[in-house]
N, C-alpha and C positions, 0 to 999 in steps of 0.2 A: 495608588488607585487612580484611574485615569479623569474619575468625574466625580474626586473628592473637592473638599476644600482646597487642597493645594492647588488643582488643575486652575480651578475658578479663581483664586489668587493670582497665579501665574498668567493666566488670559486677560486679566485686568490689566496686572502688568503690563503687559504683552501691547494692548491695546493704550494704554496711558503714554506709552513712549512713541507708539506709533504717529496718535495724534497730538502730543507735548499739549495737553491741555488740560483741566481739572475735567472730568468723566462726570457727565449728564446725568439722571435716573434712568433718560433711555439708553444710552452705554450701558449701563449695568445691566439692566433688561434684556437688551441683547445679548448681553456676554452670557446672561444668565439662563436665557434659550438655547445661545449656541453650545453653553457645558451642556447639559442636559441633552442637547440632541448628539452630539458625541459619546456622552455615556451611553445614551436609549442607542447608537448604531453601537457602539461596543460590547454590550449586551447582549445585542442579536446576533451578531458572528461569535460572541463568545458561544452562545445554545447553539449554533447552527454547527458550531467544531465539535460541542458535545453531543451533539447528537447524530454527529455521523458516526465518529469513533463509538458510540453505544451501539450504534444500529451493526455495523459492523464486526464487533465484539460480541454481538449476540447472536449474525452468525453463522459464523464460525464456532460457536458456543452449540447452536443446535445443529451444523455438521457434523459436530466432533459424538454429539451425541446420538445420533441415529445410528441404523445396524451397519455395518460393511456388506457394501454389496456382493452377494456370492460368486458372481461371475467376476464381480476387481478379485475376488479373495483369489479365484481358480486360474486369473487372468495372471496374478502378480506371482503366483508358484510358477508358469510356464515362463514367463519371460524377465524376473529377476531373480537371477541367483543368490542374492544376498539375502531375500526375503524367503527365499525355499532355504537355505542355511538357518534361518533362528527358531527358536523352541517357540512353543503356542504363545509365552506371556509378551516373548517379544516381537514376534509375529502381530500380535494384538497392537503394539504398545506403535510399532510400524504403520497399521492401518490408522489410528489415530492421527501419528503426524500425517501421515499423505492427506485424511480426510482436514484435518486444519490448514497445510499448504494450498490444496483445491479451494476450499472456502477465501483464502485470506488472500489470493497471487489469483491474477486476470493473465489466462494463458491466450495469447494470441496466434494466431495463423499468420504469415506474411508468403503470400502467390500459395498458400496449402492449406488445407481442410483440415480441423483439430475434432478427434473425436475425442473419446472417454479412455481410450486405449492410449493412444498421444497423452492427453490430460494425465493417466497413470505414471505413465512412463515419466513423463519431464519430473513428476512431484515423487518417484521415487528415488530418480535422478538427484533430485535436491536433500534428501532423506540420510540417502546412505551416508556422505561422508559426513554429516552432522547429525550419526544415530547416538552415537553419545553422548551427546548435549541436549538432553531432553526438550529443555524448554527454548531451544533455538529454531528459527524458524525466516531468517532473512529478514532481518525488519529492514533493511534499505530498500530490498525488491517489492516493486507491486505489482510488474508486467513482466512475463516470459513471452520473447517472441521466437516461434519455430521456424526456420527456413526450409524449404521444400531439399534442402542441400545444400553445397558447400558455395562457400561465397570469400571475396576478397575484403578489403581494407577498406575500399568505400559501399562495405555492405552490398555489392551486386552479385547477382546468383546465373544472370545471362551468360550464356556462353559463346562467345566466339574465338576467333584465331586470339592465338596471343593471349589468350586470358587465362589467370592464374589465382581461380580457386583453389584456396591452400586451411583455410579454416571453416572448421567445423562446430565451434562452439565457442562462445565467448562472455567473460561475466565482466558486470560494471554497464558505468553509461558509453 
């Protein structure tokens, strides 16, 4: 524990060798303010981690629980085939992860405009090949960024002579 007895033992330590002297009451004092105020800042980063991750987790908790849009519902039989292939319960089970991918992944635009149609696409994108691993959902990923098009090896999408746009998609940092 960082602002147990040991820390404050160890800071005394710490401080005793420092100044190779017998430790004043105001040494201790101090030492005994500066635990304390280390604990009280470790404290608060520790609520401020838990409470993003809460706020977070909650959601994508009320994503996941809202209806499915009818227009994604009518939008995602025109334009994926894997989702016009599955029966109602998985078809459901579908809508779900897309709507927790949307909630949990900050989909970005880079030189291009992200509508809802985009936003579908990318997260069913990410769907299909981990449909049957239910509870998988990319926890390394937190941002999807779209290119207007294909782009090279140092991420440029301009085009002129000589230029060799060759990739279209790419996962990792």
């Amino acid at each position: 524990m960082l602002g147990g007895p040991n820390f404050v033992a160890v800071f005394h330590w710490v401080l005793g060798v420092l100044f190779r002297r017998r430790r004043s009451s105001q040494i201790n004092y101090m030492v005994n303010i500066a635990g304390f105020l280390v604990l009280g800042v470790a404290v608060f980063v520790a609520l401020g981690f838990a409470r993003s991750a809460t706020r977070k987790r909650r959601l994508v908790e009320e994503s996941v629980a809202a209806p499915f849009s009818v227009e994604w519902r009518e939008f995602l039989l025109v334009s994926v085939k894997f989702y016009e292939g599955l029966d109602a319960a998985d078809r459901k089970l579908f809508e779900k992860r897309v709507q927790m991918f949307l909630a949990a992944k900050d989909i970005r635009g880079i030189d291009t405009a992200i509508d809802d149609k985009i936003r579908l696409l990318v997260a069913s994108s990410a769907i299909i090949p981990t449909f049957a691993f239910s509870g998988y959902n990319y926890p390394g990923v937190q941002t999807v960024l779209v290119y207007p098009n294909s782009f090279d090896e140092d991420f440029q999408t301009k085009r002129y002579a000589g230029h060799k746009e060759f990739i279209t998609g790419i996962v990792g940092n």
